[in-house]
C-alpha positions in Angstrom: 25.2 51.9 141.9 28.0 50.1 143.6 31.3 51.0 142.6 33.3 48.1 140.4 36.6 46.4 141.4 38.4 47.8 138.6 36.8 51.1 139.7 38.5 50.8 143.2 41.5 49.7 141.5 42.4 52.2 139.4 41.9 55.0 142.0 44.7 53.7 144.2 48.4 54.3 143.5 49.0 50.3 144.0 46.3 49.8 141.8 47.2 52.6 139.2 51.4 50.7 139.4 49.7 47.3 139.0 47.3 48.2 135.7 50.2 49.9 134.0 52.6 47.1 134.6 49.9 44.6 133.4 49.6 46.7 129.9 53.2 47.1 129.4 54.4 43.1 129.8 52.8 42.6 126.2 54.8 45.3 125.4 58.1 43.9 126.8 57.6 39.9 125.9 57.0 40.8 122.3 58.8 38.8 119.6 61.7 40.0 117.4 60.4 39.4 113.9 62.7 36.7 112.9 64.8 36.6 108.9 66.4 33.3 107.7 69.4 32.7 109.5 72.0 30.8 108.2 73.0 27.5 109.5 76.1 27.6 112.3 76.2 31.0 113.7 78.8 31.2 116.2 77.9 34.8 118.2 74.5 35.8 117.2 71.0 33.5 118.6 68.5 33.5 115.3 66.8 36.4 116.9 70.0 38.4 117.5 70.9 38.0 114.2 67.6 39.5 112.7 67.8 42.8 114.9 71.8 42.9 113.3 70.3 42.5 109.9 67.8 45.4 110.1 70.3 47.7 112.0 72.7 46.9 108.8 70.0 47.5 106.4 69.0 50.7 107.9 72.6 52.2 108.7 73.7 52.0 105.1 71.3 53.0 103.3 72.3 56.1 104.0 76.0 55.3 104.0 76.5 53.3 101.0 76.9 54.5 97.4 74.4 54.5 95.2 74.3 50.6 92.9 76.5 50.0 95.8 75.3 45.8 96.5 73.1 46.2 100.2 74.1 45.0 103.3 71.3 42.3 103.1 73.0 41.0 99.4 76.7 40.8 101.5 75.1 38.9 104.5 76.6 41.8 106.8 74.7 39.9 109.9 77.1 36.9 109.2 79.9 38.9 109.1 79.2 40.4 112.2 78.7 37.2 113.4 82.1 35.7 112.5 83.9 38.7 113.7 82.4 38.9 117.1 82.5 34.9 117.6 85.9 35.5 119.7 84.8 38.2 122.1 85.6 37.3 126.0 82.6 36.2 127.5 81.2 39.7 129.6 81.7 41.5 126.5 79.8 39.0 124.5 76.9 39.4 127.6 77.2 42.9 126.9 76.5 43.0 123.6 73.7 40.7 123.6 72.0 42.9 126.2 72.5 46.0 124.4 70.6 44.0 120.9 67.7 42.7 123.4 67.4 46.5 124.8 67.7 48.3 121.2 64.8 46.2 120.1 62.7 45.6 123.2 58.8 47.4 122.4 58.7 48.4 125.6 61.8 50.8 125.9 60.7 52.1 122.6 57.7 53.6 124.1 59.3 54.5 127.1 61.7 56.6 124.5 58.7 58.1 122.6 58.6 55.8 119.9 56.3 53.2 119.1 55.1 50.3 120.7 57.0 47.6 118.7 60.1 45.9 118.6 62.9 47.9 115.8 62.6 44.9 113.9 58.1 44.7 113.8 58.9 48.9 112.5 58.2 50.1 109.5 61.4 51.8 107.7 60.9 55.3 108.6 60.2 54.1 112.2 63.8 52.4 112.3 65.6 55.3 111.1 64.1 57.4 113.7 64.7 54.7 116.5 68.0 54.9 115.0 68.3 58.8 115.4 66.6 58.8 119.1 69.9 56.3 119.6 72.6 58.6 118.0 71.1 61.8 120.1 70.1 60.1 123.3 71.5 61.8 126.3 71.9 58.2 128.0 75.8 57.3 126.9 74.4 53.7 126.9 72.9 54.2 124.2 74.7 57.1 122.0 77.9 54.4 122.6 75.8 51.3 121.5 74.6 53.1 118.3 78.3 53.8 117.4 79.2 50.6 117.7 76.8 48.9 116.1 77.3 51.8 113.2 81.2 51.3 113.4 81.7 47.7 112.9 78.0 47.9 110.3 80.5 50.9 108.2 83.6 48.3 108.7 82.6 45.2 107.6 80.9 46.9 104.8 83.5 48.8 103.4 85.8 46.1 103.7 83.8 43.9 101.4 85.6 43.1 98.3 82.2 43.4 96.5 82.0 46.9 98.0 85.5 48.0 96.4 84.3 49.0 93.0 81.4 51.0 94.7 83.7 53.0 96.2 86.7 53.8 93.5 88.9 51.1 95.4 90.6 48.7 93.4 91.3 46.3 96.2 94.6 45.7 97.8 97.5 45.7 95.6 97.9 42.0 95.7 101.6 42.2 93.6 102.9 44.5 96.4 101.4 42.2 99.5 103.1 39.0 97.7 106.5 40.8 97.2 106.5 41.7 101.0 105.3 38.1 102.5 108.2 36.9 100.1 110.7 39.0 101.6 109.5 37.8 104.9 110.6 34.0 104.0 
C-alpha cells in the first residue's frame, strides 16, 4: 500500500515543525472574548479593555471585602483606562504587548494551561493563569502580574465607593479645605 503524503510528512523533522505550527496558528489568532466597552477610551482598544476587566474581576475577588461593590460595578477597566491615557508612547507599547501575551491561547498552552485565551476561561482557569503568572520564573511575567495587580489593588482601594468597605471614612475633607485655604 503506498505510503500517503501526510505519512511522508509527518516522519520528517520539516514536516513534524510544519504540522505543529499549522495546529498552533488557531491557537494564536484566537479572539479575546469582547465585554461592552464604554464609549471614548483613551488607552485601552475594546479588546484590551475586556482582558483588563477580567484580570480586575479575578484579582479582587480575593482582595476585596466581603459586600465590598466588584470591580466590574466600579468600572475598574475605565479607570485603568483614564490613568494610563498619559503614558509615553514605549511604555504604552509595552503594556499593550504584555495584555496581548497574557491572553494569547497559544502561550497558555505553551505554559501548561489551556488552549484558550484568559478571557474564553472559565473562573477557576483564570485564577490559575493568574497563579502560573505570580510564580513564573520568567520576570516578564512575575513583573507584569504585579503590575496589573498593583494598579487593579490601587484604583480599587481608592474608590470612594470602596471606603466604607474598608473602615475608611474618606479624606478628611474640613482638614484638606483648611490647608488649600492657607495656601491662598
Amino acid at each position: 500500500m503506498p505510503e500517503t503524503r501526510r505519512g511522508v510528512l509527518k516522519k520528517t523533522l520539516g514536516g513534524a515543525a510544519l504540522l505543529a505550527a499549522a495546529g498552533a496558528v488557531p491557537l494564536a489568532l484566537r479572539k479575546t472574548k469582547l465585554r461592552e466597552a464604554p464609549a471614548g477610551l483613551k488607552f485601552f482598544t475594546a479588546a484590551e479593555y475586556s482582558i483588563w476587566a477580567a484580570v480586575a474581576d479575578r484579582i479582587l475577588v480575593e482582595e476585596k471585602p466581603s459586600g465590598a461593590p466588584t470591580a466590574a460595578q466600579l468600572d475598574l477597566a475605565a479607570k485603568a483606562d483614564a490613568f494610563l491615557a498619559p503614558l509615553p508612547e514605549a511604555d504604552r507599547k509595552d503594556l499593550k504587548q504584555l495584555l496581548a501575551l497574557f491572553d494569547n491561547a497559544l502561550f497558555s498552552l505553551v505554559q501548561g494551561g489551556p488552549p484558550r485565551t484568559f478571557t474564553g476561561m472559565s473562573p477557576e482557569e483564570q485564577d490559575a493563569h493568574l497563579r502560573r503568572w505570580e510564580t513564573s520564573r520568567l520576570a516578564i511575567q512575575r513583573t507584569g502580574y504585579q503590575a496589573m495587580k498593583r494598579l487593579c489593588c490601587a484604583l480599587y482601594f481608592s474608590a470612594p465607593a470602596a471606603y466604607a468597605s474598608v473602615g475608611y471614612p474618606g479624606p478628611p475633607y474640613e482638614l484638606v479645605k483648611s490647608v488649600l485655604g492657607a495656601r491662598r
